[in-house]
C-alpha positions, 0 to 999 in steps of 0.5 A, a space after each residue: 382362448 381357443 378351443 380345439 373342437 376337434 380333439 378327442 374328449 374324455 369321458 366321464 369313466 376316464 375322468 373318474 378312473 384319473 381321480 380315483 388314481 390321484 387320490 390313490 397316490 395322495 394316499 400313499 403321500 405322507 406330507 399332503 396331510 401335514 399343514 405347515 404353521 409358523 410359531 412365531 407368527 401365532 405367538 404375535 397375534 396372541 393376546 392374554 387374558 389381563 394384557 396392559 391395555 392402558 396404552 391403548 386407544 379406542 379406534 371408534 366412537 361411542 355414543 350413548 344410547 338413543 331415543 328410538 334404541 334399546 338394550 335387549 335383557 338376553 344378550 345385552 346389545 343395543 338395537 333399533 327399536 324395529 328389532 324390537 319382539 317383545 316386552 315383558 314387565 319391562 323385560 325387551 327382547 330383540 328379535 336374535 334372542 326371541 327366535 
């Protein structure tokens, strides 16, 4: 793309002034604030609580927890021994919920 080096450059009170004028008019403008939302689509995607799930299928594997893995007793999640931060009375904590 080429530049026109010659032509005249704006400064930065013109640019300001266009801005300050622009906002001005979306002001004025009573439909640039209004979202448009399609009903049908948020009733599609919602789910409710205690859905009929019975004919659905887990889309990944679980798998029991490993040697080196623990279950952090604040938010329940299995981590890596290295994200391991303390141990009381056989209480473990990962490093999330002790920070």
């Amino acid at each position: 793309m080429a530049t026109d080096y010659d032509a005249p450059r704006k400064t930065e009170e013109d640019i300001s002034e266009e801005s300050i004028e622009e906002l001005k008019t979306r002001r004025m403008d009573k439909t640039s604030g209004i979202v448009d939302i399609d009903e049908s689509e948020l009733n599609e995607a919602l789910e409710l609580p205690g859905a009929d799930l019975s004919n659905e299928e887990l889309a990944v594997r679980v798998l029991p927890r490993q040697a080196d893995e623990f279950t952090c007793s604040q938010c329940f999640l299995v981590h890596h021994r290295s994200q391991l931060a303390k141990e009381d009375n056989g209480r473990l904590t990962c490093r999330d919920c002790a920070s």
